[in-house]
C-alpha positions in Angstrom: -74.6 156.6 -179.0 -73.7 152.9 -178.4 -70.3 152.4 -177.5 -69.8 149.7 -180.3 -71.3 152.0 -182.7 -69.1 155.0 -181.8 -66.3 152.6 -182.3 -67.3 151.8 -185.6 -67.8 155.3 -186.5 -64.4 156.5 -185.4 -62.2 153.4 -187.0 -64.1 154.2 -190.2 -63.5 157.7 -189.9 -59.8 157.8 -188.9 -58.7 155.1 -191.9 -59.2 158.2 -194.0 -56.6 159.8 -191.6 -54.5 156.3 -191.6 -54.6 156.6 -187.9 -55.3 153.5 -185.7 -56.3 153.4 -182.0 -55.6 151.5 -179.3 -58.7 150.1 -177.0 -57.9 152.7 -174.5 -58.1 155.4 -176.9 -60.9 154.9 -178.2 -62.2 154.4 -175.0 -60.6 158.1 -173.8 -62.6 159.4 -177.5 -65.7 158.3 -175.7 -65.5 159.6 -172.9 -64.7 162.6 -173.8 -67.3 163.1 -176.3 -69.6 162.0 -173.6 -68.8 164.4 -170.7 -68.5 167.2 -173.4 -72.0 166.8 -174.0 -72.9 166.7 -170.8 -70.6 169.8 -169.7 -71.9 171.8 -172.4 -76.0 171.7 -171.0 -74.4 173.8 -168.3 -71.8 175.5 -170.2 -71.6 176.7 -173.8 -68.9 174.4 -174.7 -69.5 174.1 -178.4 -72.8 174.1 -180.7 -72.1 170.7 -182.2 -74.0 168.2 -180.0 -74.8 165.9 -182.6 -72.5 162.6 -181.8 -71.6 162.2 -185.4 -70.9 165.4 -185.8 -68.4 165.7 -183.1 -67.0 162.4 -184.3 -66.7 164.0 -187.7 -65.7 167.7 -186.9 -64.6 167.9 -183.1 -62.1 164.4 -183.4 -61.7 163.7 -186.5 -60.7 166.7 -188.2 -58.5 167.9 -185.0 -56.6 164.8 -186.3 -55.9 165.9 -189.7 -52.8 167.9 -188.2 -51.5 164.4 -186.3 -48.9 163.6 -189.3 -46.9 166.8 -188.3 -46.0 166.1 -184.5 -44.1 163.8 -183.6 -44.2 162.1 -180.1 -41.6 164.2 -178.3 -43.0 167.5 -179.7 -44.2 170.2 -177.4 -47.6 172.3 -178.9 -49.8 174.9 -177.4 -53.1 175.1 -179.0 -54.2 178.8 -178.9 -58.0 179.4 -177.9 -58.8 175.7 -177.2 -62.3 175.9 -175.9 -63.6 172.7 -175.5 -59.9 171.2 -176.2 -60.2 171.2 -179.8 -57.5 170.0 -181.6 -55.4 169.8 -178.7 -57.0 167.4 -176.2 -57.4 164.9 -179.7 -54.0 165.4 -180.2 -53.1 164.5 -176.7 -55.0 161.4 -176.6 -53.6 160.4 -179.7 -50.0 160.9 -179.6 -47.0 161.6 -176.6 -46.5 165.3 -177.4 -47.0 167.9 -174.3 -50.0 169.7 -175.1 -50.6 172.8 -173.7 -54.3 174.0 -174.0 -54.9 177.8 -173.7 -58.2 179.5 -173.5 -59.2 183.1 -172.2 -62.2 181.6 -169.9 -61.7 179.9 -166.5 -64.8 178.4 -166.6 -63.4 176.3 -170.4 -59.9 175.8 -168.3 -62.1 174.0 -165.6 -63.8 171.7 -167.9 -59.9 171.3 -169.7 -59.3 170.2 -166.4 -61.9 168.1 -165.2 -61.4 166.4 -169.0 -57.7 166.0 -168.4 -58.2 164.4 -165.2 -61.1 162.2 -166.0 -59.0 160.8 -169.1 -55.8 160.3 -167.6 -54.0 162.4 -169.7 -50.6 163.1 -168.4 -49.6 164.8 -171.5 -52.1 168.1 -171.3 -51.3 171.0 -169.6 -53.5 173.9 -169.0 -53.0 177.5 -168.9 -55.9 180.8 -168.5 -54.8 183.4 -170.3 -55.5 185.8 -173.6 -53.0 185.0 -176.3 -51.4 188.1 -176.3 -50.3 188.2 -172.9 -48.7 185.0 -172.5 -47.2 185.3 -175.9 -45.1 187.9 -173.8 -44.4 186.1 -170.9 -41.1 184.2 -171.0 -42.5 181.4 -169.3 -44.8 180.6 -172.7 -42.6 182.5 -175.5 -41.0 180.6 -178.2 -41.4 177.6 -176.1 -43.3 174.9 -178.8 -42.4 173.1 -181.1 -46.2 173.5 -182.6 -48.2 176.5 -181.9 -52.2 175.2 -183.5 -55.4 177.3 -183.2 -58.9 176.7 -184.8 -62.0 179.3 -185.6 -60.2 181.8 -183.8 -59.4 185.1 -185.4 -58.6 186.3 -189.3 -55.6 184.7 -190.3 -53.7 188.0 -190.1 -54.3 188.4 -186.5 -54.4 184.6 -185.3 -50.7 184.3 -187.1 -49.8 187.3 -184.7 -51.1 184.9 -181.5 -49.6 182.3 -182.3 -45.6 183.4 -184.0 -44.2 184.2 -180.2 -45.3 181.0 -178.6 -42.7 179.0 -181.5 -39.6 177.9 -181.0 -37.3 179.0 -184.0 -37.8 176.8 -186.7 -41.2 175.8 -185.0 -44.1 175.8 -187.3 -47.9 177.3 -186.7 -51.2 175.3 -187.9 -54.3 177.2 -188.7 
């Protein structure tokens, strides 16, 4: 996709959201829609390849959870994979984002992402849920604790409760 065109696509997308983005942003958006593509003919990263698609249901609906952190929040998003909603969120706003995922070889591409983008806000951590949820180093810690196409509710509630800070939310 043409990079005037992706813009296009993701202004007209996020005034749904009421979210604007700066040059640099949008730029970061493009990037990383870019090297997720490419990452994911060597890795299964996600099955959404389609540009639009990812626009639509990798960035844009990562975003819908933006109105609820503010910039000096701190959020772990449980599960990440490719980064989804936490590298968005990152880009987007100034809260530390902490992106954990059980597989080294997702943390490496979280990593290589990270870097590429500039992100000093991101964090990343390789581990199962339920072990760091247990280690004092990660327990009740955020502000936000987020997860997406993880687990039931029942169980993915259980990830992500010790990794909150009293009177800390969760976001499924």
């Amino acid at each position: 996709m043409e990079k005037k065109r992706f813009e296009e696509e993701m202004s007209k997308k996020s005034k749904i959201l009421g979210v604007r983005f700066s040059v640099e942003q949008i730029e970061q958006f493009y990037k990383y829609m870019n090297l997720l593509i490419e990452w994911n003919e060597k890795i299964n990263l996600t099955a959404i390849t389609d540009e639009e698609e990812i626009i639509e249901k990798h960035f844009i609906d990562s975003l819908t959870i933006l109105k609820y952190i503010k910039d000096d929040y701190t959020m772990i998003d449980v599960g990440t994979g490719a980064g989804f909603p936490g590298l968005p969120i990152a880009i987007s706003s100034k809260a530390e984002v902490t992106l954990l995922d059980s597989l080294n070889k997702r943390v490496n591409f979280l990593n290589s992402i990270s870097t590429e983008l500039e992100l000093k806000n991101v964090n990343t951590v390789h581990g199962r849920a339920e072990e760091m949820g247990a280690n004092q180093k990660y327990r009740e810690k955020y502000d936000i604790a987020v997860s997406r196409a993880v687990a039931p509710m029942n169980v993915l509630v259980e990830y992500l409760l010790p990794f909150v800070k009293i009177g800390g939310i969760c976001i499924c």
